[in-house]
C-alpha positions as CSV (number, residue, x, y, z in Angstrom):
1,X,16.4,7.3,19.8
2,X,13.0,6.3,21.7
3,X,13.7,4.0,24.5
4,X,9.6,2.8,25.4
5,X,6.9,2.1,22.6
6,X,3.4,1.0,23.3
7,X,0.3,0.2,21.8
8,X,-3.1,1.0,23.5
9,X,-6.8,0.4,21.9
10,X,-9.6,2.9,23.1
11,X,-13.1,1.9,24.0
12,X,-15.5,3.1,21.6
13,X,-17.0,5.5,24.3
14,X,-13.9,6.6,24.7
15,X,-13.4,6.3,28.2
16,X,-11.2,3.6,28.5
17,X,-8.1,2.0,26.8
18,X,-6.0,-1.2,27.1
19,X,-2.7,-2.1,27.3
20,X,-2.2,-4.4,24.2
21,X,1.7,-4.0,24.3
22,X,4.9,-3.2,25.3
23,X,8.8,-3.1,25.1
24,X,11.8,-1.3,26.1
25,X,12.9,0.4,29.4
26,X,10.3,0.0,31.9
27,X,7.7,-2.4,29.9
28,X,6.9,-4.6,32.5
29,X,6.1,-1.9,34.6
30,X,3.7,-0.6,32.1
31,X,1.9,-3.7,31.9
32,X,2.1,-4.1,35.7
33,X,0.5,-0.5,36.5
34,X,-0.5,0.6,33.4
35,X,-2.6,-2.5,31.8
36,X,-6.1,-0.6,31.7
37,X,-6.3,3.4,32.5
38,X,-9.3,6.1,33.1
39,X,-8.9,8.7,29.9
40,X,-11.9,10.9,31.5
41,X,-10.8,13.1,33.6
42,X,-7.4,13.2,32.4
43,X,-6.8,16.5,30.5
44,X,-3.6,14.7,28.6
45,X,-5.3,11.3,27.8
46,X,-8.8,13.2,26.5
47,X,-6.4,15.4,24.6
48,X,-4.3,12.3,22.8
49,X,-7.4,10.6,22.3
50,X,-9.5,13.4,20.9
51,X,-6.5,14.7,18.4
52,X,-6.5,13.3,15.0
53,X,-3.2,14.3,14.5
54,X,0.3,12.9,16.2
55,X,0.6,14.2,19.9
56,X,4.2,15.5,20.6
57,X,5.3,16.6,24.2
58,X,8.5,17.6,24.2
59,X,9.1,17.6,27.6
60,X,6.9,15.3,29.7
61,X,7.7,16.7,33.1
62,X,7.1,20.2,32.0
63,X,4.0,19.9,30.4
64,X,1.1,21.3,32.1
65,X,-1.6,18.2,31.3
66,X,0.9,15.6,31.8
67,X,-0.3,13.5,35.2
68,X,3.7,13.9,36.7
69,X,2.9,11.2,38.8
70,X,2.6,8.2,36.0
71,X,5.1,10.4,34.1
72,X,7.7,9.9,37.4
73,X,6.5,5.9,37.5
74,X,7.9,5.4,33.7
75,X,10.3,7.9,33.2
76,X,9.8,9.5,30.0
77,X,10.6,12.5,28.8
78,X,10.0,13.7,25.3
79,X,6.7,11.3,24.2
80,X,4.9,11.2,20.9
81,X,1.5,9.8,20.7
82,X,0.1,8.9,16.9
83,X,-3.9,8.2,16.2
84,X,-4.5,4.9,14.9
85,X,-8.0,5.2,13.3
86,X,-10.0,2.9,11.1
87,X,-13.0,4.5,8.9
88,X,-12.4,8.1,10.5
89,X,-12.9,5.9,13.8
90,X,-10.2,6.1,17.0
91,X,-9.4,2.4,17.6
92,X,-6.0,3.2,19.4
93,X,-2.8,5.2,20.3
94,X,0.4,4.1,19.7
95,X,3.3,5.6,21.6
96,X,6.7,6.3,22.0
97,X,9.2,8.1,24.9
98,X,12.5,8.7,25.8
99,X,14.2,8.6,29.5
100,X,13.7,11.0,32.0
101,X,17.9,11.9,31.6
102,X,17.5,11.6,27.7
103,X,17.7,15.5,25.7
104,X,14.7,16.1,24.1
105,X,13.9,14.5,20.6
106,X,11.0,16.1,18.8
107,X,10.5,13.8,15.8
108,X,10.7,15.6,12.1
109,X,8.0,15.4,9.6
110,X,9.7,12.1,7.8
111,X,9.6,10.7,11.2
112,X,5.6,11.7,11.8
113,X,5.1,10.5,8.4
114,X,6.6,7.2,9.3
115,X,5.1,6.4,12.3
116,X,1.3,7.4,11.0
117,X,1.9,5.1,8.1
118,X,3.1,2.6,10.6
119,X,0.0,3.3,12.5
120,X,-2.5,2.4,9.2
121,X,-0.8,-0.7,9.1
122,X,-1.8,-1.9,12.8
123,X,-5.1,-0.3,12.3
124,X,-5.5,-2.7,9.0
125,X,-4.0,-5.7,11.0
126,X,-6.3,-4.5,13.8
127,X,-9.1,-4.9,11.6
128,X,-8.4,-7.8,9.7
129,X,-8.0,-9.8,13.0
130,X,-11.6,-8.2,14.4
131,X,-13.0,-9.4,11.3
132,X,-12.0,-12.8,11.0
133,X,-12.6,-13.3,14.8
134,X,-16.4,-12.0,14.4
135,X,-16.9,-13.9,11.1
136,X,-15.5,-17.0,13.6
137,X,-18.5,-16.2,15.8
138,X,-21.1,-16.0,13.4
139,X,-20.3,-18.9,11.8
140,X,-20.2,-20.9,15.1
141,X,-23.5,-20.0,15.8
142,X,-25.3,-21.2,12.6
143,X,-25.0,-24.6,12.3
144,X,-28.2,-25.3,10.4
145,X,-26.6,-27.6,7.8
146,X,-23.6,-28.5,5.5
147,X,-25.1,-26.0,2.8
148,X,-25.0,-23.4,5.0
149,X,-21.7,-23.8,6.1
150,X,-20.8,-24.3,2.6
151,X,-23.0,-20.6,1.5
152,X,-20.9,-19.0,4.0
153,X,-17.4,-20.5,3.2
154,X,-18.1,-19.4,-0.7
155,X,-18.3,-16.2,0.7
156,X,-15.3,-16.3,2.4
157,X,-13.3,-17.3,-0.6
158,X,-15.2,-14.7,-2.7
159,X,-13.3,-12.4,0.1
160,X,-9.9,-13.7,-0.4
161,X,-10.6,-13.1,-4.9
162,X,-8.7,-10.5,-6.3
163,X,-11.5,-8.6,-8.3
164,X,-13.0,-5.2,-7.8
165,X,-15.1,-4.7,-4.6
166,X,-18.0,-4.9,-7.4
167,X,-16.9,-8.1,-8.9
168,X,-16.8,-9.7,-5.5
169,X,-20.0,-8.0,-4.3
170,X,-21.9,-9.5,-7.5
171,X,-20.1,-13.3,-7.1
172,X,-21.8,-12.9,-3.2
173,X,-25.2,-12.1,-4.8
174,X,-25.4,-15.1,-7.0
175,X,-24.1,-17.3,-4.3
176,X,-27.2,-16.1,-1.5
177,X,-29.4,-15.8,-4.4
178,X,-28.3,-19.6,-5.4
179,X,-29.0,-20.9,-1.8
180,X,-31.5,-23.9,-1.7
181,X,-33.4,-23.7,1.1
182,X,-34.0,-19.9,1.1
183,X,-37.3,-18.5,-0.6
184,X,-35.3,-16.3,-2.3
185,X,-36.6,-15.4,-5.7
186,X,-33.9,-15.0,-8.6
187,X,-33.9,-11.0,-7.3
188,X,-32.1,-8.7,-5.6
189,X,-29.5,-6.3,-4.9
190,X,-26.3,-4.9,-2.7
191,X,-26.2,-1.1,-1.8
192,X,-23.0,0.3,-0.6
193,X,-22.8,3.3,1.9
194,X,-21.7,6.3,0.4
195,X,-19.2,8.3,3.0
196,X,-19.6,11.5,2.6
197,X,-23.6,11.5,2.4
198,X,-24.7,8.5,3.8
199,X,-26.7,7.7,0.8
200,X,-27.4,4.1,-0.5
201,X,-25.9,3.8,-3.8
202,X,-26.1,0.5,-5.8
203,X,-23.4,-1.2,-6.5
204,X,-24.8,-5.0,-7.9
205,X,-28.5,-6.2,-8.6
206,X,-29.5,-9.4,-10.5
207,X,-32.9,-8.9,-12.5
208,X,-34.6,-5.7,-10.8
209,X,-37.0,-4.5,-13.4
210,X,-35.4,-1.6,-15.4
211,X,-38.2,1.1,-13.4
212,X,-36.7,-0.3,-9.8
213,X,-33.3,-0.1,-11.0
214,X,-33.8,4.1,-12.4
215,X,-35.5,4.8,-9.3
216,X,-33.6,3.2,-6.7
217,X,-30.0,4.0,-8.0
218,X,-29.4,6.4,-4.5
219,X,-31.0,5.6,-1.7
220,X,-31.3,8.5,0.9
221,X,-31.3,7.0,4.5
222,X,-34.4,6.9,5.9
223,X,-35.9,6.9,2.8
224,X,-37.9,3.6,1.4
225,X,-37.6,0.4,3.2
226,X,-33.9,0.2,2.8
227,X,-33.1,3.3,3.8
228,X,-35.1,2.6,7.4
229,X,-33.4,-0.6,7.8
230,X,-30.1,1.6,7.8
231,X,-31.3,3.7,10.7
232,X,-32.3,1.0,12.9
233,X,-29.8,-1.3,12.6
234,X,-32.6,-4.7,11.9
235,X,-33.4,-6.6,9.6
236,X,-36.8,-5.2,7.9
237,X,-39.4,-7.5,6.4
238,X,-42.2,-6.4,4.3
239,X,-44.7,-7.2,1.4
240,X,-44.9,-5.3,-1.8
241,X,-47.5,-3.2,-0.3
242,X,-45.7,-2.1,2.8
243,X,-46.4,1.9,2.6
244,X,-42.9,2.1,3.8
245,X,-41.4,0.3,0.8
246,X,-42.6,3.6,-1.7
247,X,-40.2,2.2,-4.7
248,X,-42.6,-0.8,-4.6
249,X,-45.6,0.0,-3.1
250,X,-48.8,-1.3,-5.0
251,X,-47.0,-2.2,-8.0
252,X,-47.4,-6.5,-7.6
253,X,-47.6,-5.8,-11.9
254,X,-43.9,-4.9,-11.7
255,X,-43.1,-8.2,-10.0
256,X,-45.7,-10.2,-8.5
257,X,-46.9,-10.1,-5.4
258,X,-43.8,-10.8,-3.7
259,X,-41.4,-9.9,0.0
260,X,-39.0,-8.2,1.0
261,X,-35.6,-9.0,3.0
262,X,-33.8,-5.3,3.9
263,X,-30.3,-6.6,5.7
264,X,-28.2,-3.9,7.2
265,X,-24.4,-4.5,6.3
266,X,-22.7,-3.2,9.5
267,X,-19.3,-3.6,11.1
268,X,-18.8,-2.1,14.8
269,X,-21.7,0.2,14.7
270,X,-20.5,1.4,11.3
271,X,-23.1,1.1,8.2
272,X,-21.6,-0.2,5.3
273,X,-24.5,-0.9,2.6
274,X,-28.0,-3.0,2.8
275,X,-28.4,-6.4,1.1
276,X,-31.8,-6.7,-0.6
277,X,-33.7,-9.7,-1.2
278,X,-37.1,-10.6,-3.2
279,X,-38.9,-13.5,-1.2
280,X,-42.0,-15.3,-2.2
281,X,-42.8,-15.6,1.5
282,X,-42.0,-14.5,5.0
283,X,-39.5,-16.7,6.7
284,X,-38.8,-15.7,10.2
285,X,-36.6,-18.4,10.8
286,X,-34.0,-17.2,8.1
287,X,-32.8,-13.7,9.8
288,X,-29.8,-15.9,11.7
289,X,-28.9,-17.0,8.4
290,X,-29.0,-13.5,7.2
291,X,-27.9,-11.9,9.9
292,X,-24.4,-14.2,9.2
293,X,-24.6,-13.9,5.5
294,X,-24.5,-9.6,6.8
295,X,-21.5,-10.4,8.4
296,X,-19.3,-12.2,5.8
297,X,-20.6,-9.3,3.4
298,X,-19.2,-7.0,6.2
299,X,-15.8,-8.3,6.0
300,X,-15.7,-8.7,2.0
301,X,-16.7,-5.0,2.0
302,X,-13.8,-3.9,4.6
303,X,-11.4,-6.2,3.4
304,X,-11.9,-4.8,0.4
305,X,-11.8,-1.7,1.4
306,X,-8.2,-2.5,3.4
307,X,-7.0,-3.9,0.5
308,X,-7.3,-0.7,-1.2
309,X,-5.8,1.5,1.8
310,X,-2.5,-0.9,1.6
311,X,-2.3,-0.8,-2.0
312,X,-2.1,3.1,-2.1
313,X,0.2,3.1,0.8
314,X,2.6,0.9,-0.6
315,X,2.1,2.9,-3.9
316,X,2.9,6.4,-2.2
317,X,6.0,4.2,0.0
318,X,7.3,3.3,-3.4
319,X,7.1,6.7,-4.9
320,X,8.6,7.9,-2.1
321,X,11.4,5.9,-2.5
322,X,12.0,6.3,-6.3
323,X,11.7,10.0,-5.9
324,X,14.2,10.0,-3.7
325,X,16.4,7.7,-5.4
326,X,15.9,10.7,-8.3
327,X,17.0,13.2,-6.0
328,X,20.2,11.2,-5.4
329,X,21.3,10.8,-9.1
330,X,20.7,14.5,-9.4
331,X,23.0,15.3,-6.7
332,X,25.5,12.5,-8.5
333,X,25.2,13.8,-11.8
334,X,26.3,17.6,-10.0
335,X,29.0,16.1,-8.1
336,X,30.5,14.0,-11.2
337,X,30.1,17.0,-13.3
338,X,28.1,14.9,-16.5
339,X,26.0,16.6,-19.2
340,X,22.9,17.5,-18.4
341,X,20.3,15.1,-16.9
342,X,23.0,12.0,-18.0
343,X,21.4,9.7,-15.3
344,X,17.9,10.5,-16.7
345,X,18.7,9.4,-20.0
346,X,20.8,6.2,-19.6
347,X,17.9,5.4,-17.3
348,X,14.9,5.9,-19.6
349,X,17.1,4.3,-22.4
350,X,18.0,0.9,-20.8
351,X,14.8,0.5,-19.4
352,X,13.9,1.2,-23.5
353,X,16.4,-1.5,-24.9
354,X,15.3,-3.9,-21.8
355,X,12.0,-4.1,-23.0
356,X,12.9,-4.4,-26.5
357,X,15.0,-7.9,-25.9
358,X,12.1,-9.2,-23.8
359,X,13.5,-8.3,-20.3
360,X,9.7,-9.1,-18.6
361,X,7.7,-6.2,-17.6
362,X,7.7,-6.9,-13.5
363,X,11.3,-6.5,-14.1
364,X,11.8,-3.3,-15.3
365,X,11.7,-0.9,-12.6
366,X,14.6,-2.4,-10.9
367,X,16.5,-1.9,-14.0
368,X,15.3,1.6,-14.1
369,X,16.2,1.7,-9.9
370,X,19.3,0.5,-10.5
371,X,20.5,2.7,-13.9
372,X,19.6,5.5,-11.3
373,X,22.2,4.5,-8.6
374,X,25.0,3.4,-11.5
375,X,27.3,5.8,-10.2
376,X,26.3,5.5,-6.3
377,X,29.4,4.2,-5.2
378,X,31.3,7.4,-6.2
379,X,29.8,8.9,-3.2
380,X,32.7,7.1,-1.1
381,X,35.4,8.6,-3.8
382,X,37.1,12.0,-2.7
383,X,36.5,14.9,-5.3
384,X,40.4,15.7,-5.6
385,X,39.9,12.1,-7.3
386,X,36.4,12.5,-9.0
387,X,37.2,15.9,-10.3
388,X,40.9,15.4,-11.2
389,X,40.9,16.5,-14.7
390,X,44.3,14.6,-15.2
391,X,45.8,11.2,-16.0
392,X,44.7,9.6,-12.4
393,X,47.7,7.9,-10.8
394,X,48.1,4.3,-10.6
395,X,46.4,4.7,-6.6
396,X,43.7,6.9,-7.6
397,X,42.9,4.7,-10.7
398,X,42.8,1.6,-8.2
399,X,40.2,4.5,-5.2
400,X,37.9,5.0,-8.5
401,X,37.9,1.4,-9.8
402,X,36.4,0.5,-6.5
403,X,33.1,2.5,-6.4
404,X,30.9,-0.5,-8.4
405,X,32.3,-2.3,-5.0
406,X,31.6,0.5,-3.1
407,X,28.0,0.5,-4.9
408,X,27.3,-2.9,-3.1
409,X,28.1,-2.4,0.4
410,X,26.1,0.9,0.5
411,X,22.6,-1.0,-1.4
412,X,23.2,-4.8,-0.1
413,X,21.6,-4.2,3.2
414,X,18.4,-2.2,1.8
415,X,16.0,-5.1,1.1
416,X,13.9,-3.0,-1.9
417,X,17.2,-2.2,-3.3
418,X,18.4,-5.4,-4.1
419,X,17.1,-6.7,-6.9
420,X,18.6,-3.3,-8.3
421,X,21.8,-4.2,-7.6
422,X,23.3,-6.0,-10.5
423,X,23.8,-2.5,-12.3
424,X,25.8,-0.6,-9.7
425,X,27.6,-3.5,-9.2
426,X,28.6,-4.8,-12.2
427,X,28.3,-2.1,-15.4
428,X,32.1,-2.2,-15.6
429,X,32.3,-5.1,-16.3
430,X,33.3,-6.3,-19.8
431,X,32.1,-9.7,-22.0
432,X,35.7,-10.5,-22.5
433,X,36.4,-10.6,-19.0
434,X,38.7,-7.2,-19.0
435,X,36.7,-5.4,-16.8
436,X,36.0,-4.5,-13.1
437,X,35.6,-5.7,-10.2
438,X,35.1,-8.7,-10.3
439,X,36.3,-9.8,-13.6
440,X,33.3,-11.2,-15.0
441,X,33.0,-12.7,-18.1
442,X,30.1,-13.1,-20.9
443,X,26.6,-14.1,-19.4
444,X,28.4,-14.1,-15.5
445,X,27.6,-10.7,-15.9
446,X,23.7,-9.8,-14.9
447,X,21.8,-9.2,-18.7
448,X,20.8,-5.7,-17.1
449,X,24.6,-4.8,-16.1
450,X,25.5,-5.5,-19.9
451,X,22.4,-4.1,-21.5
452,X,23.5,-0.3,-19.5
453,X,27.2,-0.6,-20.4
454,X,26.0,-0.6,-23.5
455,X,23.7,3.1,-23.2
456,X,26.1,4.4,-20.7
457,X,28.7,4.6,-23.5
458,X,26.3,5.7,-25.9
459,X,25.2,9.0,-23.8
460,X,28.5,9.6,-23.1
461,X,29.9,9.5,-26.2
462,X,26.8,11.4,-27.9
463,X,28.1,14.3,-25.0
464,X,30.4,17.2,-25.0
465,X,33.0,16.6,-22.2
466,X,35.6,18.9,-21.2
467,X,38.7,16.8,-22.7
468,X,36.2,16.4,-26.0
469,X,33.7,17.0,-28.0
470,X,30.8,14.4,-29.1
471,X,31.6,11.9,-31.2
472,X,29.0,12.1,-34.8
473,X,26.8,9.1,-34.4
474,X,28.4,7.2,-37.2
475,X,31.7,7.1,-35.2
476,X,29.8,5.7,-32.3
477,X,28.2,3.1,-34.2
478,X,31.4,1.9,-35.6
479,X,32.7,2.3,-32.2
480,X,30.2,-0.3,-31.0
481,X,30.3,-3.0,-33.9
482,X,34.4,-2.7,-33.1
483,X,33.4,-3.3,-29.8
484,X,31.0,-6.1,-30.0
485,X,32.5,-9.6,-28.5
486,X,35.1,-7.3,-26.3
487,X,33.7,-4.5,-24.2
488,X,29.9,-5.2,-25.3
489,X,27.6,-8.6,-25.5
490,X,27.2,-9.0,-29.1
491,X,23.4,-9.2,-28.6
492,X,23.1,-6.4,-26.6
493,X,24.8,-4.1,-29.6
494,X,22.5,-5.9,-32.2
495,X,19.2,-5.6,-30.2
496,X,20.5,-1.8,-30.1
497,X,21.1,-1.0,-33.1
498,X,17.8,-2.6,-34.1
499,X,16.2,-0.5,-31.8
500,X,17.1,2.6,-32.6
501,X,17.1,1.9,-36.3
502,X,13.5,1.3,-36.0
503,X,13.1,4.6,-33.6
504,X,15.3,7.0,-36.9
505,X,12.8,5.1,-38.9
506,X,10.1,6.4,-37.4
507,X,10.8,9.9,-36.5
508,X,11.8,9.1,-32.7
C-alpha cells in the first residue's frame, strides 16, 4: 500500500545523510531535490535519526515537526521511517510513504517487524560492502612483496571458513605468527572486545607462559599496554620493561628479553579487540603491514559477527513461519472436526518412519511442513460439504476430491513451501494407481506422499469418529498387510511395522 521507498545513510556526526536510493511515485524528484539534506535543525529529521525505534507519522501534513514544505514537494502522507543500525550504531533510515490523496495506513506490528528485519539485512549488506571496500584499500597500499600479499589473502580465506569466530581467529594467528620477514617470535595473542564492559577478553594465544595467560585473561581498557593501545587508537610498541606493560614488566625470566606489538582491531571508530605480538626487536617499518593485517582481522571479526546476526534471523524467520504453519493445522483440525491434535501426530509420526527408511536428515522438516498442511486445500471446500455427516453426493464427492489440487495452487507460489508440497498434493494417491488427483501410480508418487498415507490411516483408524469407534490395533495391522501393493507401498507398510514393532518392544 506504500507508493515511495527510500534508503538514506547518516554521517556519523549525524548531521548529514545521503540519498543512496529511490523508487516509486516521485523518485526522481527525490534524487533531484533531495540527494543530500541538513538533519540539524530539523526537529523531524533529528527526531527519525535519534529514535531507535520505527518512526510512524500518520499524517504527514498534520504533523507538527514535519517541514510541510518538502512534505508538499513529494507528496506523502502517512510515512514510516525504520533505524538501520549496525553495532548499536545509526548507519541509515529507510523509508516509506503513501500519496498525499491516499487514506492513512499505519503499518501493524507484523509489518514493523518486517521492515526492521528488512532493515538488518541492508545494514549487513551495508557492512559487508564497507568492509570489502576498506580491506580493497589496505591492500592497495601494501605492496611490499608477493608474501605479503599472499599473508593477507590467507586471511581473507580464513574469513570466508565456516568455523567458530575462535577457530578462524586462531587459523589468523598462526598465519601472522608464520610470516617470514616479521621478527615475530612464535608468541602471541588475539583479545576480543567485550560489549557490555569494554573489557579485553582473550579469545586465541599461541605459547604465552601459563602466569601471562592467568593474569591477562580480561583486560580492562586502559589497563596494561593493551588496554592503552585501545584508548588511543595506535599501534603501541614497547620492551618487556615498559612500566606501562605491568603483566610483563621486569620479568625478561618469563620470556627473554623480548618486544612488544599492541595492534588495535578497529572498524569505523569502533574497537573490536587488540592483536598482540612478541618481537625480538623493534621494527618501525612493519606498523603498515600491521596496520593492514588490523584491518583483515577487522573484517574476519565483523563478518563473523554478521554471520551470526543472519543466522539467528533466518532462525527466528523460520520459526516464524513453522509456528504459523502450526497455528493453521490447528485451525484445520477444528474446522474438519478430527480427534484431538490429529495433525500433530501424523506429523511427528511420518517425520518418525521418514527417518527410519533413511529419508536424509536435511529432508525432514519439509516432510514435517508438509504433513502439517495435508489437509490445507480443504480450506477452499464449503462446510455444508466438509461437515456433511452423510453419504456425499456424486458433486460433493467430486468439490472434496479436489482439495489435494486445491493444496497446490494455494503453496506453489510460496517459494519455502515448495519443497513441502508433495504431501498436500499427493497423499491420496494410491500405489495401484486408484487414487486422486492425479492418478499416480507406485514410485510416481513422491516417497513422502506414500510414507503419510500410510500414518494418516493409522491415526485415523486408531480414533473414535462419530460414524465409529477405533479399530483394536490388530484389525489395523491386518488392515494394512491387506492393503500392501493396493492402497499402500509395500515398503512403506514393512518399514512400519518394523518400526513400531521395535518402539512395543521397547516400551514406546
Amino acid at each position: 500500500g506504500y507508493n515511495n521507498i527510500w534508503f538514506y545513510s547518516i554521517s556519523m556526526d549525524k548531521r548529514t545523510a545521503h540519498l543512496l536510493g529511490a523508487a516509486g511515485y516521485k523518485a526522481q524528484r527525490a534524487r533531484d531535490m533531495l540527494s543530500h539534506i541538513q538533519i540539524t535543525g530539523d526537529l523531524f529529521l533529528e527526531k527519525v535519526v535519534e529514535s531507535s525505534f520505527p518512526v510512524v507519522v500518520p499524517d504527514a501534513r498534520q504533523d507538527p515537526d514535519t517541514n510541510k514544505a518538502i512534505v508538499a514537494r513529494m507528496g506523502n502522507r502517512t510515512m514510516v521511517n525504520i533505524p538501520v543500525q549496525l553495532s548499536g550504531q545509526r548507519v541509515g533510515t529507510l523509508g516509506l510513504g503513501t500519496f498525499d490523496d491516499e487514506d492513512i495506513l499505519v503499518p501493524d506490528r507484523p509489518r514493523l517487524d518486517f521492515l526492521t528485519t528488512m532493515a538488518g539485512h541492508i545494514a549487513i549488506s551495508m557492512d559487508r560492502i564497507t568492509q570489502a571496500n576498506e580491506r580493497a584499500k589496505a591492500e592497495n597500499e601494501i605492496v611490499r612483496s608477493y608474501q605479503t600479499q599472499a599473508i593477507i589473502n590467507r586471511l581473507l580465506s580464513i574469513a570466508l571458513d565456516n568455523a567458530s569466530l575462535d577457530g578462524k581467529l586462531g587459523n589468523a594467528l598462526d598465519v601472522i605468527l608464520s610470516t617470514p620477514w616479521l621478527p615475530a617470535l612464535p608468541k602471541g595473542a588475539i583479545f576480543i572486545s567485550e560489549a557490555v564492559t569494554g573489557d579485553l577478553v582473550m579469545a586465541v594465544q599461541r605459547n604465552l607462559d601459563k602466569p601471562i595467560q592467568a593474569r591477562c585473561t580480561r583486560i580492562q581498557p586502559g589497563s596494561c599496554l593493551c588496554g592503552r593501545a585501545t584508548q588511543d587508537g595506535d599501534i603501541r610498541f614497547a620492551s618487556y620493561l615498559e612500566t606501562h606493560h605491568q603483566a610483563h614488566a621486569g620479568e625478561a625470566g618469563e620470556a627473554g628479553p623480548h618486544s612488544h606489538y599492541n595492534v588495535p582491531i578497529r572498524s569505523r571508530g569502533a574497537l573490536l579487540g587488540v592483536l598482540v605480538l612478541y618481537t625480538s626487536a623493534r621494527h618501525e617499518r612493519e606498523v603498515k603491514f600491521l596496520n593492514a593485517v588490523a584491518n583483515t582481522l577487522a573484517g574476519l571479526v565483523e563478518r563473523a559477527n554478521a554471520q551470526e546476526q543472519i543466522e539467528r534471523a533466518n532462525a527466528e524467520l523460520i520459526l516464524a513461519y513453522d509456528t504459523t504453519l502450526e497455528g493453521w493445522s490447528k485451525a484445520l483440525d477444528l474446522r474438519d472436526k478430527e480427534t484431538g491434535d490429529h495433525t500433530g501426530r501424523v506429523a511427528a509420526l511420518t517425520v518418525s518412519l521418514a527417518r527410519w527408511m533413511g529419508v536424509p536428515e536435511d529432508e525432514l522438516a519439509h516432510i514435517w511442513r508438509g504433513a502439517l498442511l495435508h489437509d490445507i486445500g480443504k480450506m477452499s471446500i464449503p462446510d455444508a460439504t466438509l461437515k456433511k455427516t452423510d453419504q456425499l453426493t456424486q458433486k460433493e464427492w467430486k468439490i472434496m476430491r479436489h482439495h489435494p489440487q486445491n493444496a497446490y495452487d494455494m503453496l506453489v507460489a510460496i517459494p519455502y513451501l515448495r519443497p513441502a508440497l508433495d504431501i498436500p498434493y499427493c497423499h491420496h494417491e494410491k500405489w495401484d494407481g486408484s487414487g486422486y488427483p492425479r492418478g499416480l501410480k507406485g514410485k510416481e508418487i513422491p516417497l513422502s506422499a506414500r510414507i503419510f498415507a500410510l500414518v494418516d490411516v493409522w491415526d485415523a483408524l486408531k480414533s473414535d469418529r462419530p460414524y465409529r469407534k477405533a479399530w483394536p490395533e490388530e484389525k489395523i495391522v491386518e488392515y494394512f498387510h491387506e492393503q500392501s501393493g493396493k492402497h499402500f507401498d509395500p515398503r512403506v507398510v514393512d518399514a512400519f511395522m518394523e518400526m513400531h514393532a521395535h518402539i512395543k518392544a521397547n516400551g514406546g
